[in-house]
Biopython code that builds the backbone (N, CA, C, O; Angstrom):
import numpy as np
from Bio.PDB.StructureBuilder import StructureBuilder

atoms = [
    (1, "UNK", "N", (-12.381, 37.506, -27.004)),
    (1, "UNK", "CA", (-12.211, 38.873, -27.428)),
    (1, "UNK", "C", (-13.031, 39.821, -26.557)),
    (1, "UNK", "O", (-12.520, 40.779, -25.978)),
    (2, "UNK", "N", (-14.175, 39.547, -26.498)),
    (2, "UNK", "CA", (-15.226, 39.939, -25.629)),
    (2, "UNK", "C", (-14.939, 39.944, -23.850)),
    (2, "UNK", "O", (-15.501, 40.493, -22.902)),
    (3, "UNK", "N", (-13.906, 39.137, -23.980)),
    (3, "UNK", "CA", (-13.466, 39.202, -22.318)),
    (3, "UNK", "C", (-12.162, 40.114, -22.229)),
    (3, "UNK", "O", (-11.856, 40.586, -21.135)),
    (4, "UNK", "N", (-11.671, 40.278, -22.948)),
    (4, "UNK", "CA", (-10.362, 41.079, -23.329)),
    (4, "UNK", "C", (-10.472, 42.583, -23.204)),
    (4, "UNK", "O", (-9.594, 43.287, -22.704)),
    (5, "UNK", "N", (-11.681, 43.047, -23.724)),
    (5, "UNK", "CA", (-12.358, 44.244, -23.763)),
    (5, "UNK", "C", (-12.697, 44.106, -22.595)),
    (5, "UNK", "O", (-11.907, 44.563, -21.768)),
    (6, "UNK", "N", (-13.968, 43.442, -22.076)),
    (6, "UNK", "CA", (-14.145, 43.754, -20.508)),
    (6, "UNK", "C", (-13.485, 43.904, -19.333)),
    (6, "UNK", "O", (-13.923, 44.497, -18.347)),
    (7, "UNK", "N", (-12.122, 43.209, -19.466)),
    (7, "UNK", "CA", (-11.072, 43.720, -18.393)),
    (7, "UNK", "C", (-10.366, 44.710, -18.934)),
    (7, "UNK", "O", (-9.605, 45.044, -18.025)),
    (8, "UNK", "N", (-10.107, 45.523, -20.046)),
    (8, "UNK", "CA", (-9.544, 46.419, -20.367)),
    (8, "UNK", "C", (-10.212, 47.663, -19.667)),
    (8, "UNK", "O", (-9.874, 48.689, -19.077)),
    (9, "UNK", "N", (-11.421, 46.958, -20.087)),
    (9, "UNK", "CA", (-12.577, 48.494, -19.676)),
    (9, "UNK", "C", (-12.424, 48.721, -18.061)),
    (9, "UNK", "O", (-12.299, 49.810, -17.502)),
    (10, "UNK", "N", (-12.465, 47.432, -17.449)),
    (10, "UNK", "CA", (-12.547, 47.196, -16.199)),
    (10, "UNK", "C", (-11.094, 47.895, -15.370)),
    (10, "UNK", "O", (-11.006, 48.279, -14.204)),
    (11, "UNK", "N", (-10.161, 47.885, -16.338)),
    (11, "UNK", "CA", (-9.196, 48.128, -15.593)),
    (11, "UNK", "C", (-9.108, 50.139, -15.574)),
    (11, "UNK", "O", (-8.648, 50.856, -14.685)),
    (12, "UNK", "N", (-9.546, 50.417, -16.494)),
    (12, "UNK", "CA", (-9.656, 51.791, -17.411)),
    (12, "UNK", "C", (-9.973, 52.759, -16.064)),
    (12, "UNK", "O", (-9.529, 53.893, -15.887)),
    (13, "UNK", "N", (-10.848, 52.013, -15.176)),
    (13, "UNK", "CA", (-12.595, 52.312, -14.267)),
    (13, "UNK", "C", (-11.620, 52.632, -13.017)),
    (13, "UNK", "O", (-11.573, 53.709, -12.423)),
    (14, "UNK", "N", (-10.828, 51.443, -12.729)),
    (14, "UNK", "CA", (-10.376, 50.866, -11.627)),
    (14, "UNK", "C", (-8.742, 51.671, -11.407)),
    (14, "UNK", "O", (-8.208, 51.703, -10.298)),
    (15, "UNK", "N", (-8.158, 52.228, -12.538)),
    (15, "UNK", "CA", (-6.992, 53.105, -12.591)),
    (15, "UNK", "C", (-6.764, 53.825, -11.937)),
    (15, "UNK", "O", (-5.640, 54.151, -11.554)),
    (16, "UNK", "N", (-8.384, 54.517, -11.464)),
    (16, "UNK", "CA", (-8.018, 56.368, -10.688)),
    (16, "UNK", "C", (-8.548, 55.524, -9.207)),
    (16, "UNK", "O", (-8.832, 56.335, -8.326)),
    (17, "UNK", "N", (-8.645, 54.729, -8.980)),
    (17, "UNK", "CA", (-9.282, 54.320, -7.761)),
    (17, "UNK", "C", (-8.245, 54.173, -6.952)),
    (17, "UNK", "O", (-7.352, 53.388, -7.273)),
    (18, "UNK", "N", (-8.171, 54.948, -5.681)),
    (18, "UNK", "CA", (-7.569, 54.424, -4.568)),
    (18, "UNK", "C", (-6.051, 54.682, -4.802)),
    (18, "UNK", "O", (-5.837, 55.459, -5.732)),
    (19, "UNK", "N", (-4.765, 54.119, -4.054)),
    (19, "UNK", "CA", (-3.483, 54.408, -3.890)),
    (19, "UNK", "C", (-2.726, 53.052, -4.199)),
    (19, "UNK", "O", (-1.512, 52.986, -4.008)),
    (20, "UNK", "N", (-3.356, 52.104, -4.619)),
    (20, "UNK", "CA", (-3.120, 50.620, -5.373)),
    (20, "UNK", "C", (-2.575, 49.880, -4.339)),
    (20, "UNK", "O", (-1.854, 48.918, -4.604)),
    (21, "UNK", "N", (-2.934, 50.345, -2.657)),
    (21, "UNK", "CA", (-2.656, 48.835, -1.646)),
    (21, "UNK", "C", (-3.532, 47.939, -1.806)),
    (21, "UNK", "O", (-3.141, 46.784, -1.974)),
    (22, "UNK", "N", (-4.906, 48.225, -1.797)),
    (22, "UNK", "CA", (-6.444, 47.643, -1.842)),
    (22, "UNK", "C", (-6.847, 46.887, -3.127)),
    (22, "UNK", "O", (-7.710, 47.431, -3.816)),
    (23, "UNK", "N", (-6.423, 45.899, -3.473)),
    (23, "UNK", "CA", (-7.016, 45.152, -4.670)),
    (23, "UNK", "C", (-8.449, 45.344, -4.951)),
    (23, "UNK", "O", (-9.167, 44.512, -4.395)),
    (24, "UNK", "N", (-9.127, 46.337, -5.762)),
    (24, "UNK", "CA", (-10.247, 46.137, -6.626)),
    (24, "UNK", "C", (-10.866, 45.792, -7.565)),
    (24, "UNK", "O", (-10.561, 46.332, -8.628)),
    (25, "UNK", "N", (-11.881, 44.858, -7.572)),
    (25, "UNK", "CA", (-12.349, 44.009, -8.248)),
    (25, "UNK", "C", (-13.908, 44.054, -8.295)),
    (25, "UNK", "O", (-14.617, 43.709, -7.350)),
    (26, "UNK", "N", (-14.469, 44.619, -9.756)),
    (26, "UNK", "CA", (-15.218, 45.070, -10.402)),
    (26, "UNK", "C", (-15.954, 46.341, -9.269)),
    (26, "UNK", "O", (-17.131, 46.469, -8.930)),
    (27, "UNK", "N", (-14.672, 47.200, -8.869)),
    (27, "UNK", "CA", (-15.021, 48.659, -8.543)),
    (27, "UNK", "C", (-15.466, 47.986, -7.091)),
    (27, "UNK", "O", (-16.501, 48.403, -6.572)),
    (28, "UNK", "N", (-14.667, 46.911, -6.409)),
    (28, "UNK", "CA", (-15.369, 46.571, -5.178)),
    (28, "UNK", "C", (-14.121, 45.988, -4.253)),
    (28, "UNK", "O", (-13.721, 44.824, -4.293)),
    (29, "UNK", "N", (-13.468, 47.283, -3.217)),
    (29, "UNK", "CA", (-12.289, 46.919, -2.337)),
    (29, "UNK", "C", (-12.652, 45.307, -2.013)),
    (29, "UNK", "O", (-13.736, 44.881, -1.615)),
    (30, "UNK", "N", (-11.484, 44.565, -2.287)),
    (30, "UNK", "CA", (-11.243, 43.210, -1.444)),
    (30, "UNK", "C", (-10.475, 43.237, -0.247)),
    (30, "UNK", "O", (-9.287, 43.551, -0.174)),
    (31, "UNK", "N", (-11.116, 42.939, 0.559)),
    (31, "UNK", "CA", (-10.193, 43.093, 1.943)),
    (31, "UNK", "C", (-9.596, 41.463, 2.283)),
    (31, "UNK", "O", (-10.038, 40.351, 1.991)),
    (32, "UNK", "N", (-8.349, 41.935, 3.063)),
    (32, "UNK", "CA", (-8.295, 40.126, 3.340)),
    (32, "UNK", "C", (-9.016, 38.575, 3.988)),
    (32, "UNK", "O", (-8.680, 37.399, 4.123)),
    (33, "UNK", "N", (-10.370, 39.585, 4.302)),
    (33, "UNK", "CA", (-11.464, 38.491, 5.126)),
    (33, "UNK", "C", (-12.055, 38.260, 3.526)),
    (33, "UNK", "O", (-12.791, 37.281, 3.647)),
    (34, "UNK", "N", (-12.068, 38.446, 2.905)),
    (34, "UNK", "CA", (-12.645, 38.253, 1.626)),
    (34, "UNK", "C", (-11.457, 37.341, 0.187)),
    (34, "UNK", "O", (-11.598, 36.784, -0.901)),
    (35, "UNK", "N", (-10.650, 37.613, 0.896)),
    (35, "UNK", "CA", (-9.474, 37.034, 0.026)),
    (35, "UNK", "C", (-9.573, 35.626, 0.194)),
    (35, "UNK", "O", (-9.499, 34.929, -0.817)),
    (36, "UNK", "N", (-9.765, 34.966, 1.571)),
    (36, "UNK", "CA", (-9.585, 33.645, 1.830)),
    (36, "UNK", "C", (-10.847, 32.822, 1.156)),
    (36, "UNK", "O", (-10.900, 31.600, 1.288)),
    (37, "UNK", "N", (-11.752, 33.467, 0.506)),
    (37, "UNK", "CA", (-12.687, 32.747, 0.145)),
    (37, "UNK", "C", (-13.473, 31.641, 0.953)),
    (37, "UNK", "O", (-13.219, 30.443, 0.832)),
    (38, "UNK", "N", (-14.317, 32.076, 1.673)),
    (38, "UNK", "CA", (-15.129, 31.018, 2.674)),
    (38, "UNK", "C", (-14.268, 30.355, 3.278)),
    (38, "UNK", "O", (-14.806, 29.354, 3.752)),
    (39, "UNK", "N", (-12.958, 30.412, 3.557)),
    (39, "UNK", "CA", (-11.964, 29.351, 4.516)),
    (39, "UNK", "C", (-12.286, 29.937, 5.967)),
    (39, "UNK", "O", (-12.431, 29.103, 6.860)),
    (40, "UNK", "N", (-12.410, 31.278, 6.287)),
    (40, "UNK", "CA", (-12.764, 32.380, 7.649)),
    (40, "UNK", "C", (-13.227, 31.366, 8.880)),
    (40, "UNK", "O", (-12.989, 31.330, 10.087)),
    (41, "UNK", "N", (-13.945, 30.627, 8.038)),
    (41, "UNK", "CA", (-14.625, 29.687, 9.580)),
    (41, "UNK", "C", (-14.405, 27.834, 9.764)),
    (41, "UNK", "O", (-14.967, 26.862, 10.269)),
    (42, "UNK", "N", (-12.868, 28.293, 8.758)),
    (42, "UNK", "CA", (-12.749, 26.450, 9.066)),
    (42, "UNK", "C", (-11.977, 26.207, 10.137)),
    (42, "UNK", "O", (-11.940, 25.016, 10.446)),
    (43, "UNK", "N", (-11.138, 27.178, 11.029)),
    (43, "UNK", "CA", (-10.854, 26.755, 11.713)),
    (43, "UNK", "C", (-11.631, 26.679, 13.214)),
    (43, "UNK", "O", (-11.182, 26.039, 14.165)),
    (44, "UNK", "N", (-12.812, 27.414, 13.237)),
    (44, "UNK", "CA", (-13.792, 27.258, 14.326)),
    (44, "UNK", "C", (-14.735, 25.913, 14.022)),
    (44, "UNK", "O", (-15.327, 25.412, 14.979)),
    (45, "UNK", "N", (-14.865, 25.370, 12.793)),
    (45, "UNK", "CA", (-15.310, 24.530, 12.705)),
    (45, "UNK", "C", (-14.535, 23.170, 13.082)),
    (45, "UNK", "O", (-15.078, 22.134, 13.464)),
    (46, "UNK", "N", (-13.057, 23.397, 12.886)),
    (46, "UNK", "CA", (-12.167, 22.014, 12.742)),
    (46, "UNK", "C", (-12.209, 22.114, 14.826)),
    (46, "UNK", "O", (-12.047, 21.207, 15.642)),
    (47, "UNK", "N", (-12.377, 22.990, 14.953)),
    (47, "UNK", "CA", (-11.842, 23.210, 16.968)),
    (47, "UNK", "C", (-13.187, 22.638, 17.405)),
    (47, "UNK", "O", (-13.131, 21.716, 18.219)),
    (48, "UNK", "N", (-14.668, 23.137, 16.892)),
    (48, "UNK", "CA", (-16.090, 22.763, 17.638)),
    (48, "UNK", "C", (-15.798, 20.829, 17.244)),
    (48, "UNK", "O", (-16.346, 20.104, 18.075)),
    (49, "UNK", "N", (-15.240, 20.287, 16.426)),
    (49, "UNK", "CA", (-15.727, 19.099, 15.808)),
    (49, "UNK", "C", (-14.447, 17.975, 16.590)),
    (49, "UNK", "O", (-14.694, 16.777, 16.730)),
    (50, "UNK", "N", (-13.460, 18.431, 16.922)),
    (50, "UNK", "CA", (-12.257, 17.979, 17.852)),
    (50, "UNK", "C", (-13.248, 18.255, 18.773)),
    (50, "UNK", "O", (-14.047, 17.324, 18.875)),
    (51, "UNK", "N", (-13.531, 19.425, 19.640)),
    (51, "UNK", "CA", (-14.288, 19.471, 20.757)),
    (51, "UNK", "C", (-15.505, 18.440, 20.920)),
    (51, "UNK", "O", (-15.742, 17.739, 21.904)),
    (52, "UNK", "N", (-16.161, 18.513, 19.810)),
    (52, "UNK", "CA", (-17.237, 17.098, 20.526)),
    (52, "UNK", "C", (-16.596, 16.016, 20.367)),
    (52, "UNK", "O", (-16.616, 15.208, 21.295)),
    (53, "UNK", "N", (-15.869, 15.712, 19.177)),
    (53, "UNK", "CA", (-15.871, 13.832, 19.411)),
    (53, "UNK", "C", (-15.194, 13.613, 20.390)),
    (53, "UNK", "O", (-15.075, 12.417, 20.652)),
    (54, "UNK", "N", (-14.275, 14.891, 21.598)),
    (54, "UNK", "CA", (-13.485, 14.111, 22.792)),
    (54, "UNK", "C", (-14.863, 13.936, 23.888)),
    (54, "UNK", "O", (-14.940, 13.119, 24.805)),
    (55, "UNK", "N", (-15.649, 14.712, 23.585)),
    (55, "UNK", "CA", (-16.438, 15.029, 24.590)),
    (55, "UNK", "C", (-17.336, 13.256, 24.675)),
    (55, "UNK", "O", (-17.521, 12.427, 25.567)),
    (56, "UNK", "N", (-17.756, 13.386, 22.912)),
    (56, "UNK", "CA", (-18.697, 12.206, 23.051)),
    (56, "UNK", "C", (-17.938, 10.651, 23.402)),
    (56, "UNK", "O", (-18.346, 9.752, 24.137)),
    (57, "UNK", "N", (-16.989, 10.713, 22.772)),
    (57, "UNK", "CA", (-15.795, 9.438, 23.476)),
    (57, "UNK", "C", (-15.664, 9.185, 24.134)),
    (57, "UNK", "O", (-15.682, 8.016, 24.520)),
    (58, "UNK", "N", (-15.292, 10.768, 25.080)),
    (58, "UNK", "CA", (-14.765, 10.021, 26.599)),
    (58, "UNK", "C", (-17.070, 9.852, 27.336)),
    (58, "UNK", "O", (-17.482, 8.788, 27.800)),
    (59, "UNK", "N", (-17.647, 10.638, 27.254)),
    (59, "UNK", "CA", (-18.902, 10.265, 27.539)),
    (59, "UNK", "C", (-19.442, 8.429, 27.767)),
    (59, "UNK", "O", (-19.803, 7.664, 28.661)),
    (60, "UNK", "N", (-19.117, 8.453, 25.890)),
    (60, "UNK", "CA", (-19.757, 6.715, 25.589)),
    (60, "UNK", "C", (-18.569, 5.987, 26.707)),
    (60, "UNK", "O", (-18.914, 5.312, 27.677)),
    (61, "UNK", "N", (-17.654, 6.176, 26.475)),
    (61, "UNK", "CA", (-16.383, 5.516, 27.098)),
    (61, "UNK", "C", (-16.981, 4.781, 28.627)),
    (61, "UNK", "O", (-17.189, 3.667, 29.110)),
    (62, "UNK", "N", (-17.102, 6.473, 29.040)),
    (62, "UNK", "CA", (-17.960, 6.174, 30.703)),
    (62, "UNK", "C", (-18.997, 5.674, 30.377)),
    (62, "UNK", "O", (-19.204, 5.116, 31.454)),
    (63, "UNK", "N", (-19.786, 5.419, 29.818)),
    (63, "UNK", "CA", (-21.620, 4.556, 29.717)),
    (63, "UNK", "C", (-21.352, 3.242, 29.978)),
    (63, "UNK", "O", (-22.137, 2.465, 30.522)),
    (64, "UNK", "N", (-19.939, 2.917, 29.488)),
    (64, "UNK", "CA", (-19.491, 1.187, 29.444)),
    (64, "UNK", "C", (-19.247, 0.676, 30.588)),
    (64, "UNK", "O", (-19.657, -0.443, 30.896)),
    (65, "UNK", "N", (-18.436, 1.543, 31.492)),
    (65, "UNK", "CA", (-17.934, 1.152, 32.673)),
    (65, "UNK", "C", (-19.278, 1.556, 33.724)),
    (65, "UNK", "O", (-19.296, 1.219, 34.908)),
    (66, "UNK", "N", (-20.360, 2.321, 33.070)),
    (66, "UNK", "CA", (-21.727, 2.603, 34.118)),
    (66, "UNK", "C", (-22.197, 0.908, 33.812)),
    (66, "UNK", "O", (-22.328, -0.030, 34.598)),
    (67, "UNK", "N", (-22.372, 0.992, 32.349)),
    (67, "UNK", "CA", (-23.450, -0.282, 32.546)),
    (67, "UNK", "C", (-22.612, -1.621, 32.857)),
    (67, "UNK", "O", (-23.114, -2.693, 32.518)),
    (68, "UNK", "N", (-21.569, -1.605, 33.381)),
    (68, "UNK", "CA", (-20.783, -2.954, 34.232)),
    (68, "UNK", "C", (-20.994, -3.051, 35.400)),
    (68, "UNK", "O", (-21.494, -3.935, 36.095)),
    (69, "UNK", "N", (-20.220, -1.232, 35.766)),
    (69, "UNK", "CA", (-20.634, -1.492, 37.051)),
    (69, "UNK", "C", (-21.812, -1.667, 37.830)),
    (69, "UNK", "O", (-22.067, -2.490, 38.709)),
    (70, "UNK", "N", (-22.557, -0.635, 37.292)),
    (70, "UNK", "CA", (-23.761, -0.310, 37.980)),
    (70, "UNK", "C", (-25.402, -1.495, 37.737)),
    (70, "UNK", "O", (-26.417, -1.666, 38.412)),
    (71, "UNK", "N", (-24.914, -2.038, 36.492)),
    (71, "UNK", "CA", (-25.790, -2.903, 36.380)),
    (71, "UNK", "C", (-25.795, -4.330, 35.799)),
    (71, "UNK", "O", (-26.661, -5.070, 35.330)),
    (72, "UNK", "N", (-24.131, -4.432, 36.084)),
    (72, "UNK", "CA", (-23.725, -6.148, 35.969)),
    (72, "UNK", "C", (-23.986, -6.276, 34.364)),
    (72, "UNK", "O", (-24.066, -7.470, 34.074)),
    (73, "UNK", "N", (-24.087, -5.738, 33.644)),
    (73, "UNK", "CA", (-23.950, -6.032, 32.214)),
    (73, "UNK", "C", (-22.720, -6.499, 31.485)),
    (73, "UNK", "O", (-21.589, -6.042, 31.653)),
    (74, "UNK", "N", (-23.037, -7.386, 30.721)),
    (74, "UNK", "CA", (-21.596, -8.129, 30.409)),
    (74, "UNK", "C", (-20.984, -7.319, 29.890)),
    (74, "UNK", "O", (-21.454, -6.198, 29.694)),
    (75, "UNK", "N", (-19.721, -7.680, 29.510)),
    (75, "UNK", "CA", (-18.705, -6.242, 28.699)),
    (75, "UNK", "C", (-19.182, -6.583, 26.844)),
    (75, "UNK", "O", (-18.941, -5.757, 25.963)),
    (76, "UNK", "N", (-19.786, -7.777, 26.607)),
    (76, "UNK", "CA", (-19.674, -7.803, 25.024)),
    (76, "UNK", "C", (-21.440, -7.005, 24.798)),
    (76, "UNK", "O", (-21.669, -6.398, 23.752)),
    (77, "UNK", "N", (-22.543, -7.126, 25.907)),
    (77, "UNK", "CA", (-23.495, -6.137, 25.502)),
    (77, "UNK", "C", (-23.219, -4.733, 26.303)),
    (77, "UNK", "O", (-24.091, -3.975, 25.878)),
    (78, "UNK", "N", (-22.447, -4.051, 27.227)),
    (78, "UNK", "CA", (-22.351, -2.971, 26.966)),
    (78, "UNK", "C", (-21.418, -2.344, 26.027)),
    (78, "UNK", "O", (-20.984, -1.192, 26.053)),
    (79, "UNK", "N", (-21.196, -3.227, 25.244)),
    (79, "UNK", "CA", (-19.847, -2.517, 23.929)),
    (79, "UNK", "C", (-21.192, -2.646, 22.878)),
    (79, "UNK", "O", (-21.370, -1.691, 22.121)),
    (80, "UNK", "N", (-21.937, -3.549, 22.823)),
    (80, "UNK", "CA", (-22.876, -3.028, 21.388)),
    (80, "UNK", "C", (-23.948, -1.847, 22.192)),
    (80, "UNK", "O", (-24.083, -0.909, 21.406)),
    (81, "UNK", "N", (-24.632, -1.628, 23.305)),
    (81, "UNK", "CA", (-25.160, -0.405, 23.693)),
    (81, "UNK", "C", (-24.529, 0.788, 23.786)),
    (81, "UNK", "O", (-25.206, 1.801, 23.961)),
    (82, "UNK", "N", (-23.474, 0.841, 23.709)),
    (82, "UNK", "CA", (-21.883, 1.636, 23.368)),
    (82, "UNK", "C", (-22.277, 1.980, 22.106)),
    (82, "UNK", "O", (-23.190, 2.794, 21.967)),
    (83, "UNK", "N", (-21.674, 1.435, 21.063)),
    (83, "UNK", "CA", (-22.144, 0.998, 19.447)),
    (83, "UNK", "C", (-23.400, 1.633, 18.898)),
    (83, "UNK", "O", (-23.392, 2.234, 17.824)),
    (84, "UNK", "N", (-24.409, 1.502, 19.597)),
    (84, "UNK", "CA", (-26.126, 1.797, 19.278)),
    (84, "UNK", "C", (-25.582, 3.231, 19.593)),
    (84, "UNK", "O", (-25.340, 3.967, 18.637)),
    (85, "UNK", "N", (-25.399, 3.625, 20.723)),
    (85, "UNK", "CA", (-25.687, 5.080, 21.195)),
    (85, "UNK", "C", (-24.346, 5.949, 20.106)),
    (85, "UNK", "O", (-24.556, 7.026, 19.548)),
    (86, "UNK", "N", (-23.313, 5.340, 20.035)),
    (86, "UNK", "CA", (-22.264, 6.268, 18.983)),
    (86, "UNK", "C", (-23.167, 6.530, 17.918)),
    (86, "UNK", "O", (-23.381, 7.706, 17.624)),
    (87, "UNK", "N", (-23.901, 5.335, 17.105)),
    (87, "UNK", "CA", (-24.813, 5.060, 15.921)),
    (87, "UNK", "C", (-25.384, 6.533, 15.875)),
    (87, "UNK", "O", (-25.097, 7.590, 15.313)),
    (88, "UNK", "N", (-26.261, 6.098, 16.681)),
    (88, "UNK", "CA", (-27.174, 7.321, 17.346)),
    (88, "UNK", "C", (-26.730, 8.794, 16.903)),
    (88, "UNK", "O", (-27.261, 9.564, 16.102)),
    (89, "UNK", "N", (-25.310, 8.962, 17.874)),
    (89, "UNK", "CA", (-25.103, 9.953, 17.894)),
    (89, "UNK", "C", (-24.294, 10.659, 16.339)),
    (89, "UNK", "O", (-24.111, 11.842, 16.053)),
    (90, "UNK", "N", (-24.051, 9.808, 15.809)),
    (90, "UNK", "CA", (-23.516, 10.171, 14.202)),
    (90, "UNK", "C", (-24.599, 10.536, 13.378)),
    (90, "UNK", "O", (-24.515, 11.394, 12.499)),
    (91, "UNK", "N", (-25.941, 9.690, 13.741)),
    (91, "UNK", "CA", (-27.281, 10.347, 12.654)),
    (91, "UNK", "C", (-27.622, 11.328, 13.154)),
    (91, "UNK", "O", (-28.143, 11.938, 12.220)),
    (92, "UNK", "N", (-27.694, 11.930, 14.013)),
    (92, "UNK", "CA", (-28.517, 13.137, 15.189)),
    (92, "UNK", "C", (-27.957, 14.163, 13.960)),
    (92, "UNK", "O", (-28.978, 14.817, 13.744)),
    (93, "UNK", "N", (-27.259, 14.515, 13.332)),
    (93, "UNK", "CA", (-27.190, 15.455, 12.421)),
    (93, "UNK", "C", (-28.011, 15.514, 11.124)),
    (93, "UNK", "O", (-28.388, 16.519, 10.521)),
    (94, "UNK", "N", (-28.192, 14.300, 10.845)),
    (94, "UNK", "CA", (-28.703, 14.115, 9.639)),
    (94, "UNK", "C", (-30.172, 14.512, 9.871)),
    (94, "UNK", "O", (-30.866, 15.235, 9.156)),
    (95, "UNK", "N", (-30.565, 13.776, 11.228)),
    (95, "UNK", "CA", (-31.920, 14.006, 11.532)),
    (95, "UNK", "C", (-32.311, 15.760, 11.658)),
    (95, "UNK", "O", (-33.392, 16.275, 11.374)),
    (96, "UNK", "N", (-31.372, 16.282, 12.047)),
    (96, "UNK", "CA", (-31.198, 17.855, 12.235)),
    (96, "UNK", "C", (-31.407, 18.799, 10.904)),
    (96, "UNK", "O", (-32.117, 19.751, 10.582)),
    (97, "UNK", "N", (-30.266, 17.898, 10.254)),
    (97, "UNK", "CA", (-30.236, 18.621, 8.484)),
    (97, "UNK", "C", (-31.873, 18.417, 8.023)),
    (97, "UNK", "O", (-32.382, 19.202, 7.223)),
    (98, "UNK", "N", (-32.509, 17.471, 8.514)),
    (98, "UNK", "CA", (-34.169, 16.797, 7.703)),
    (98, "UNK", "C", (-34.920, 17.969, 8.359)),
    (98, "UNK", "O", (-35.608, 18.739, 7.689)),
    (99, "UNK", "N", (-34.756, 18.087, 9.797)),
    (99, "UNK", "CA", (-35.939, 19.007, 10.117)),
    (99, "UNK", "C", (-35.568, 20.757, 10.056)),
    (99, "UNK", "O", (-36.213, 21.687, 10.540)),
    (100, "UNK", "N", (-34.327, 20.777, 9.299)),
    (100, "UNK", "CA", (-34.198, 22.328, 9.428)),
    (100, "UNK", "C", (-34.386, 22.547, 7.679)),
    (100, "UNK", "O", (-34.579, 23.671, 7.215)),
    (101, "UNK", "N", (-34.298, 21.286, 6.788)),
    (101, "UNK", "CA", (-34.968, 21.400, 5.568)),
    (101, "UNK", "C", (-36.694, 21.549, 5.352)),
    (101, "UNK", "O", (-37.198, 22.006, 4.326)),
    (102, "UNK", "N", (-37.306, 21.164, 6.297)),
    (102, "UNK", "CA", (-38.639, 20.882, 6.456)),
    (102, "UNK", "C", (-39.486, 21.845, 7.157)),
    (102, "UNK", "O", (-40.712, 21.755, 7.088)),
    (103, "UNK", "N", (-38.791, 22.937, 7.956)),
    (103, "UNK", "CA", (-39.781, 23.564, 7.975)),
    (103, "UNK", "C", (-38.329, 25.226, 8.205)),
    (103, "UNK", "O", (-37.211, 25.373, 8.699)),
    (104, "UNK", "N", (-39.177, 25.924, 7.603)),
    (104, "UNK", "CA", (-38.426, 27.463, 6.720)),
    (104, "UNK", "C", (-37.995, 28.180, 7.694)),
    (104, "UNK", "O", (-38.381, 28.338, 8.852)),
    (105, "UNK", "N", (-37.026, 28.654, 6.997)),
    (105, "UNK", "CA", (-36.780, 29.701, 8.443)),
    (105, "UNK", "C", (-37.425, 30.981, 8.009)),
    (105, "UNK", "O", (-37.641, 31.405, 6.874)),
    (106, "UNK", "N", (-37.758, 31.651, 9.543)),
    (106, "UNK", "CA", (-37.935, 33.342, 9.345)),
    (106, "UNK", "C", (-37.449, 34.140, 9.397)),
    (106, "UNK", "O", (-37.932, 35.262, 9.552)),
    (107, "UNK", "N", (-35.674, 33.701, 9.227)),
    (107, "UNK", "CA", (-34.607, 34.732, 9.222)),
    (107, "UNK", "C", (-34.793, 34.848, 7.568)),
    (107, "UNK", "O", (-34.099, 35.634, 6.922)),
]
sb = StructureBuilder()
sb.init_structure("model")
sb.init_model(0)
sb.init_chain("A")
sb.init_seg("    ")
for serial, (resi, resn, name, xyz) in enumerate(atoms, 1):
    if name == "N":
        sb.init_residue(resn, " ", resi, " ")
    sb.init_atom(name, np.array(xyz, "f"), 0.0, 1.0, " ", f" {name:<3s}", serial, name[0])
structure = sb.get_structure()
């Protein structure tokens, strides 16, 4: 009942506002960067995250054929030094998330 009244009232407020292209919501224009609800940056995120794993793939890829050629390493231990360094490179975030929890920012 109590919510029934508050959008009544709400709408009462919101009547004389504007020429009714601009959806307002509690007396506050929504524009369409605001409509998508935090989606704005998934697609720079889905492009940076395609962008590294080709980067780090084809990288490790080449480390395998360095440590054959260049230093006679068998192919079954440069596929687990392969292995270690992907390892590696999958925690490097986590380790990132620990030290940007640990000390504050001054923004």
């Amino acid at each position: 009942m109590a919510r029934l009244e508050l959008e009544h009232t709400l709408n009462e407020r919101n009547s004389h506002r504007g020429s009714g292209n601009i959806p307002i919501e509690d007396g506050i224009a929504i524009t369409k960067y605001q409509n998508r609800e935090g989606w704005a940056a998934i697609p720079f995120i889905i492009g940076s995250m395609v962008g590294l794993t080709l980067s780090i793939s084809s990288w490790a890829s080449n480390l395998i054929v360095f440590l054959k050629k260049e230093f006679n390493v068998k192919s079954i231990d440069a596929t687990r030094t392969y292995n270690v360094v992907l390892g590696f490179n999958t925690l490097l975030p986590v380790a990132g998330d620990i030290l940007a929890d640990v000390f504050p920012s001054s923004v």
